[in-house]
Jmol script that loads the backbone (N, CA, C; Angstrom):
load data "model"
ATOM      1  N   UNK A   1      43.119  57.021  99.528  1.00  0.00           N
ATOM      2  CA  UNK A   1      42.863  58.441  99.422  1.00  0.00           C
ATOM      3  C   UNK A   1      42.942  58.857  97.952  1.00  0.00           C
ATOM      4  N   UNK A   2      42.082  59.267  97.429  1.00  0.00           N
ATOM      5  CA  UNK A   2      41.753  59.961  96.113  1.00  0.00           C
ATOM      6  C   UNK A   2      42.859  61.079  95.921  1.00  0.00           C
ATOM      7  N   UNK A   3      43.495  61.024  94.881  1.00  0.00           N
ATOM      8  CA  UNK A   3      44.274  62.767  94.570  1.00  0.00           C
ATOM      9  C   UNK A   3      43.221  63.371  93.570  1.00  0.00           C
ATOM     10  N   UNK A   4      44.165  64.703  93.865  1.00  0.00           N
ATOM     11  CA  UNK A   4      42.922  65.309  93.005  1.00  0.00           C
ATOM     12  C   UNK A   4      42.129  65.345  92.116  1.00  0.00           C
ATOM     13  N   UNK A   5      43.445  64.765  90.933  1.00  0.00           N
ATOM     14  CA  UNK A   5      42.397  64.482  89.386  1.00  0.00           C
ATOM     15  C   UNK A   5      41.768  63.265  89.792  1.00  0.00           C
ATOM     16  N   UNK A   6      41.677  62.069  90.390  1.00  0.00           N
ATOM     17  CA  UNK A   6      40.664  61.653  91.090  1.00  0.00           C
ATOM     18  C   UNK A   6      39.395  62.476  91.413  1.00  0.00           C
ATOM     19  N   UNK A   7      39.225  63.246  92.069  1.00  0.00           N
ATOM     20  CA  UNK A   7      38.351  63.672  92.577  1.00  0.00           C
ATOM     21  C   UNK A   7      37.538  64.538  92.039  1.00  0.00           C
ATOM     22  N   UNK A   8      38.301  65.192  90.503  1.00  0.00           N
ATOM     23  CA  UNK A   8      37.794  65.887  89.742  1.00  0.00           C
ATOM     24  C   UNK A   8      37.259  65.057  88.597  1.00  0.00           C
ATOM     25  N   UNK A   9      37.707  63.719  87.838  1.00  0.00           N
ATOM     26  CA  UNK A   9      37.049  62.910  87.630  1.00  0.00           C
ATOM     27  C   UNK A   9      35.265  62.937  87.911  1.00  0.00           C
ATOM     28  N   UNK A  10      35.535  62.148  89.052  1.00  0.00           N
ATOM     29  CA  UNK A  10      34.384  61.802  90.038  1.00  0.00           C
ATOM     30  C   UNK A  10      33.300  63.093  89.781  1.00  0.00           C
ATOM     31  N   UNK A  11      33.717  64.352  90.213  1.00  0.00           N
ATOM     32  CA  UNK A  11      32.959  65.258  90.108  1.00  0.00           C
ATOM     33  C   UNK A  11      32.090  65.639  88.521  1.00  0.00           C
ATOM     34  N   UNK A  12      32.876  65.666  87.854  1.00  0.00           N
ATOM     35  CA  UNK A  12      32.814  65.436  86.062  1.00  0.00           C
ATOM     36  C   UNK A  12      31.823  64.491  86.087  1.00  0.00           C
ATOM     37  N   UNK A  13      31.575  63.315  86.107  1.00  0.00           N
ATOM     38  CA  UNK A  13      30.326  62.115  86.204  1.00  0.00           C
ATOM     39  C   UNK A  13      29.402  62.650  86.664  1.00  0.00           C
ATOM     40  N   UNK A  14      29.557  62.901  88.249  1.00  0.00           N
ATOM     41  CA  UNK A  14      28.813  63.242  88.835  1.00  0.00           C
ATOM     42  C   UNK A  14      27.659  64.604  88.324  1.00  0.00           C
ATOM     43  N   UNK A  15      28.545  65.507  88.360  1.00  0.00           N
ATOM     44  CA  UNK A  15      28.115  66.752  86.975  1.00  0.00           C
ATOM     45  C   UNK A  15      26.997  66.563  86.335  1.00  0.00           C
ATOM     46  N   UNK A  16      27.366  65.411  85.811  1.00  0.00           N
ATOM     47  CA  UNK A  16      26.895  65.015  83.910  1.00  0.00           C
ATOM     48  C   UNK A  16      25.956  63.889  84.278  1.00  0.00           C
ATOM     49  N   UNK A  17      25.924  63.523  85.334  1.00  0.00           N
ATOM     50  CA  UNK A  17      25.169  61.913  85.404  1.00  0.00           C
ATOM     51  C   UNK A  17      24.988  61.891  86.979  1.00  0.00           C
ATOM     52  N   UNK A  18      24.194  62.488  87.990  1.00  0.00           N
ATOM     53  CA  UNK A  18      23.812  62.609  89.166  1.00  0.00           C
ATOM     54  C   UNK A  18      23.384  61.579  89.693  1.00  0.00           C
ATOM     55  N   UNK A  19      23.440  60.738  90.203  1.00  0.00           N
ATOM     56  CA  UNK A  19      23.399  59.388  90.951  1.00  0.00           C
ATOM     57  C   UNK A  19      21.651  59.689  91.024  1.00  0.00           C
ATOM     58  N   UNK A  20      21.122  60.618  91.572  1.00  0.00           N
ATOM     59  CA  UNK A  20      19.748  60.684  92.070  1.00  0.00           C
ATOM     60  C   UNK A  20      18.705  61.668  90.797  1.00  0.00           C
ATOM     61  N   UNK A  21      19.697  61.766  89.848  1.00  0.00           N
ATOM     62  CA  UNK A  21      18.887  62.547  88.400  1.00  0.00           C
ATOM     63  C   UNK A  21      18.981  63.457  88.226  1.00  0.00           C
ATOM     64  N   UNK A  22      18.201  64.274  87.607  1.00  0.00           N
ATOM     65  CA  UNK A  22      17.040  63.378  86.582  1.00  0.00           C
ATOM     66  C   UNK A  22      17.644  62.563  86.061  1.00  0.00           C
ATOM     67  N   UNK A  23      16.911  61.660  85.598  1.00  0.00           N
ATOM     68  CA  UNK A  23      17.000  60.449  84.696  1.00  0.00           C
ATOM     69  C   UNK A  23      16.364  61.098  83.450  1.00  0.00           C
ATOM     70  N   UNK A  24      16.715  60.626  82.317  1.00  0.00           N
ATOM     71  CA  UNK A  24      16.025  60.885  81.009  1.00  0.00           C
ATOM     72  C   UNK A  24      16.497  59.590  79.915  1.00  0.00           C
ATOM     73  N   UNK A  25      15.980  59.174  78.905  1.00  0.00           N
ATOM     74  CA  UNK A  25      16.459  58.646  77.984  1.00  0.00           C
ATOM     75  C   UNK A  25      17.785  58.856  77.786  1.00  0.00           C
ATOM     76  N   UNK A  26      17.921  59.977  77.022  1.00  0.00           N
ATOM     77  CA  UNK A  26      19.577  60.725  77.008  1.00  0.00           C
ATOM     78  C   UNK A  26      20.647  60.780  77.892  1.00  0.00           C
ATOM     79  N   UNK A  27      20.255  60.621  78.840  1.00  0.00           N
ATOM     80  CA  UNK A  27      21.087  60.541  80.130  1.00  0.00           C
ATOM     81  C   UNK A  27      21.964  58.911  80.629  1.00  0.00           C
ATOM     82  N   UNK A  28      20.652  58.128  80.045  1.00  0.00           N
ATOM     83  CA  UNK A  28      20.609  56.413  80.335  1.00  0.00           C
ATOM     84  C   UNK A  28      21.700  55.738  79.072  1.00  0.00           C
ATOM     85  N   UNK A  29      21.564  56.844  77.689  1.00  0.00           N
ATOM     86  CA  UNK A  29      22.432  55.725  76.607  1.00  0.00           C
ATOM     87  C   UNK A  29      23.332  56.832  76.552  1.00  0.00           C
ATOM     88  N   UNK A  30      23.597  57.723  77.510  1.00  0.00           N
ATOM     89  CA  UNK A  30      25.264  58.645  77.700  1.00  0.00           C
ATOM     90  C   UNK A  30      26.453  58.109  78.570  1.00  0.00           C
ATOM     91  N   UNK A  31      25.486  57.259  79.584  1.00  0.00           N
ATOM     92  CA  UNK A  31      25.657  56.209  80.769  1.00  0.00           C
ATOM     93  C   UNK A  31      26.423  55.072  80.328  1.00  0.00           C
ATOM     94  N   UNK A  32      25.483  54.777  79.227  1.00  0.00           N
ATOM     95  CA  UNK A  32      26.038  52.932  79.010  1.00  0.00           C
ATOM     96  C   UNK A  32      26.985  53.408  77.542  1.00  0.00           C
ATOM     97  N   UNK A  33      26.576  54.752  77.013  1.00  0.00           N
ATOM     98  CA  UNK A  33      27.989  54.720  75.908  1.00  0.00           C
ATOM     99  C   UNK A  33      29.409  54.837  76.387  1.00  0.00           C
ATOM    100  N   UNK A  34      29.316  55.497  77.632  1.00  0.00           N
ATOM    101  CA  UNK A  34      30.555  55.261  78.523  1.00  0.00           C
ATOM    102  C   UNK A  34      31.346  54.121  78.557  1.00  0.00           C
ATOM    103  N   UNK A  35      30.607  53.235  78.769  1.00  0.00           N
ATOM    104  CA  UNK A  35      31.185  52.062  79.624  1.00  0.00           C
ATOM    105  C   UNK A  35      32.112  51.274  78.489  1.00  0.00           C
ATOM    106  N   UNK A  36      32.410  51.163  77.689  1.00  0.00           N
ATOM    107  CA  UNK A  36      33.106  50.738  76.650  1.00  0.00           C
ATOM    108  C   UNK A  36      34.388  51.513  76.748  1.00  0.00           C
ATOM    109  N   UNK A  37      34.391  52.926  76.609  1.00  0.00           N
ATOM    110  CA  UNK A  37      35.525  53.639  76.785  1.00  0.00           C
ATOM    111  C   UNK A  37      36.280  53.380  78.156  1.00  0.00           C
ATOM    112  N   UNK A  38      35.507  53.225  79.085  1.00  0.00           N
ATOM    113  CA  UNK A  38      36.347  53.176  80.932  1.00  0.00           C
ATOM    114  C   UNK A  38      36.229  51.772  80.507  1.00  0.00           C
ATOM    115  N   UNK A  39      36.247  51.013  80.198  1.00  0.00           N
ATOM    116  CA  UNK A  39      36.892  49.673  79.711  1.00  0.00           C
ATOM    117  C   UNK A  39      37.693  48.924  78.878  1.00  0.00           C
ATOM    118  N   UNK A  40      37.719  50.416  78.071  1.00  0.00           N
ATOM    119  CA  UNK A  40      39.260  50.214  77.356  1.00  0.00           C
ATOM    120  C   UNK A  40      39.989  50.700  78.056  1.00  0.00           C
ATOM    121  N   UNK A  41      39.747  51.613  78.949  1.00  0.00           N
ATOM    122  CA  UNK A  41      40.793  52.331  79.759  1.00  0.00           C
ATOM    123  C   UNK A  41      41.495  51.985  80.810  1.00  0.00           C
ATOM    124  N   UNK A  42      40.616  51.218  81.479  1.00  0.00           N
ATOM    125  CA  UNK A  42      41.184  50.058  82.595  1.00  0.00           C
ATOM    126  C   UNK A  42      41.864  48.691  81.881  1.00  0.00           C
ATOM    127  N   UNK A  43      41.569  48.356  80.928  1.00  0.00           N
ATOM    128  CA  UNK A  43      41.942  47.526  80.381  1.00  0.00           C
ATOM    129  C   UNK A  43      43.761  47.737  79.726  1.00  0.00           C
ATOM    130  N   UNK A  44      43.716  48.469  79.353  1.00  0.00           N
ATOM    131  CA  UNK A  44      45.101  49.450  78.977  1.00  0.00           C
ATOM    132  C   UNK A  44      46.287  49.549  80.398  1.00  0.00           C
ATOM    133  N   UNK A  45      45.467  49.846  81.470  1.00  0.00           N
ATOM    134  CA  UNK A  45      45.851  50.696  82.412  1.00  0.00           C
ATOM    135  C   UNK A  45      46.699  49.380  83.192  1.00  0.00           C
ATOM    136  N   UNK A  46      45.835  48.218  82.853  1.00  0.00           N
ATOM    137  CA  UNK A  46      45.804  47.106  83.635  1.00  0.00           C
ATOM    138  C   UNK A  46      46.452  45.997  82.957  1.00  0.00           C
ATOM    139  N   UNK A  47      47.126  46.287  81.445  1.00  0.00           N
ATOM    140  CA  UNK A  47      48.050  45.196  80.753  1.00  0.00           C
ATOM    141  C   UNK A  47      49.184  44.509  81.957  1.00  0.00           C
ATOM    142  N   UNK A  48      49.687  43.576  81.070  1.00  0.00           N
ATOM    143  CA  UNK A  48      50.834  43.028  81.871  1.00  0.00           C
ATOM    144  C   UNK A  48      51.951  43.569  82.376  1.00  0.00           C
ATOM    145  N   UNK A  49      52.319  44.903  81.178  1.00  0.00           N
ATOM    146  CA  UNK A  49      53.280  46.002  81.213  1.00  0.00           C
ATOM    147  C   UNK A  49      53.016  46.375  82.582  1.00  0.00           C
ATOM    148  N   UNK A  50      52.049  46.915  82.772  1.00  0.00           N
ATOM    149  CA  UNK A  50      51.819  48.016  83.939  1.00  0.00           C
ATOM    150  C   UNK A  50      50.539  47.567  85.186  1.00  0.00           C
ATOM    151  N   UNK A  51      50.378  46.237  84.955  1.00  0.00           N
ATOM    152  CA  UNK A  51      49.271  45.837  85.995  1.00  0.00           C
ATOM    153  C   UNK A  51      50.688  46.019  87.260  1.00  0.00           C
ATOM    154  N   UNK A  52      51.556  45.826  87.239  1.00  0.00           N
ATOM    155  CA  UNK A  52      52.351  45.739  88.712  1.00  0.00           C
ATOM    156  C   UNK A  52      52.070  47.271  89.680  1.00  0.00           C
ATOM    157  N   UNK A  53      52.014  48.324  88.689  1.00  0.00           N
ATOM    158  CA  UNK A  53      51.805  49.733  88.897  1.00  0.00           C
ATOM    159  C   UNK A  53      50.399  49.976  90.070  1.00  0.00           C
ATOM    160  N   UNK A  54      49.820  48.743  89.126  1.00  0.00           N
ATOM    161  CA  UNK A  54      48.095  49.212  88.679  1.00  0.00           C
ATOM    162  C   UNK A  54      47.166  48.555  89.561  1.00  0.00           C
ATOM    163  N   UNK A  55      46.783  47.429  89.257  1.00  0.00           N
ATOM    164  CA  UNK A  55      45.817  46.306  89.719  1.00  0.00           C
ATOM    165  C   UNK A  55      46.361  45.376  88.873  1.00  0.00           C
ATOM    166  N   UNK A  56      46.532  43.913  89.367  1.00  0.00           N
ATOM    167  CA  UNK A  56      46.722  42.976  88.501  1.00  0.00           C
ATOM    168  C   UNK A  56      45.527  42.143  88.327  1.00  0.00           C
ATOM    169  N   UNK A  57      44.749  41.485  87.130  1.00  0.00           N
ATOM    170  CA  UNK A  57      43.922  41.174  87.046  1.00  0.00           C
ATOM    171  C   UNK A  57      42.679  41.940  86.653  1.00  0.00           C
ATOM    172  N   UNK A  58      42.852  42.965  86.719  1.00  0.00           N
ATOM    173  CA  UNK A  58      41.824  44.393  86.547  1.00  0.00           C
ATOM    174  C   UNK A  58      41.534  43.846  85.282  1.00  0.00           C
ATOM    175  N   UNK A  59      42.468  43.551  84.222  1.00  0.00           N
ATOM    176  CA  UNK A  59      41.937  43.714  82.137  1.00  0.00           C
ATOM    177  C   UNK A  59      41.050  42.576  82.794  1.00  0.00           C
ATOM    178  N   UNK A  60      40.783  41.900  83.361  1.00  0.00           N
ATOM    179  CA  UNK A  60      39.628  40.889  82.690  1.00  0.00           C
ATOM    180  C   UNK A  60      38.104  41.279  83.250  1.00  0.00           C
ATOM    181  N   UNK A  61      37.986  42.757  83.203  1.00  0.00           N
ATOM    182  CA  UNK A  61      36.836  43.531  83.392  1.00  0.00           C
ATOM    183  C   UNK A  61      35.938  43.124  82.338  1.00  0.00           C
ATOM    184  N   UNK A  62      37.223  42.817  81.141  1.00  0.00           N
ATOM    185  CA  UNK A  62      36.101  43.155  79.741  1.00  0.00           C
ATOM    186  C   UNK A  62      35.269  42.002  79.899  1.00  0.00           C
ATOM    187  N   UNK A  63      35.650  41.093  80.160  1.00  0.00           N
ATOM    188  CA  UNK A  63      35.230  39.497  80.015  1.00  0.00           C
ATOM    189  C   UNK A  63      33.756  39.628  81.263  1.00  0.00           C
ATOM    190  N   UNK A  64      33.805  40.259  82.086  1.00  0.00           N
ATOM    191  CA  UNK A  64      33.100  40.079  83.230  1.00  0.00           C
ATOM    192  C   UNK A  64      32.106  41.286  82.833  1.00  0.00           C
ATOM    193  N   UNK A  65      32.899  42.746  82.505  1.00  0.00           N
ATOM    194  CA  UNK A  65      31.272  43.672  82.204  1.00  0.00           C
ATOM    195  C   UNK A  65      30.387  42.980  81.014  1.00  0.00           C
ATOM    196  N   UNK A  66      30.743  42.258  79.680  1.00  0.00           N
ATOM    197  CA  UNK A  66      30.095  42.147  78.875  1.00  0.00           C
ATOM    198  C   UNK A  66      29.535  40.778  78.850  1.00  0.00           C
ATOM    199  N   UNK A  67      29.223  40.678  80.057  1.00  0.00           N
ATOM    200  CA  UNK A  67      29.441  39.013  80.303  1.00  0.00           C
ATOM    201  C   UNK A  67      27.498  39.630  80.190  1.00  0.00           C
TER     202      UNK A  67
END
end "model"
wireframe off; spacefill off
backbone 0.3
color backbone group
């Protein structure tokens, strides 16, 4: 179950980047400039410190998105 700032997240993307569009140029490299930041962020989220909290195994996103 999502809490709220979850869900307000989600909505924020959604907002800004609509699953079904428009699509535009601008829209496509706002998309993929993202993905670096929510991959430091999971990556952080997901250290050794705090993977017990978190997900364990999650940091090796980086290795697998930029794969």
């Amino acid at each position: 179950m999502q809490t709220s700032d979850e869900r307000e997240l989600v909505e924020v993307i959604e907002a800004h980047l609509p699953y079904d569009g428009p699509h535009s140029r601008d829209t496509v490299i706002a998309a993929a400039e993202g993905l670096p930041h929510l991959i430091r962020y999971l990556n952080n989220a997901t250290q050794p410190g705090t993977a017990r909290r978190t997900l364990e195994w999650a940091n090796t996103i980086d290795s697998a998105a930029v794969s």
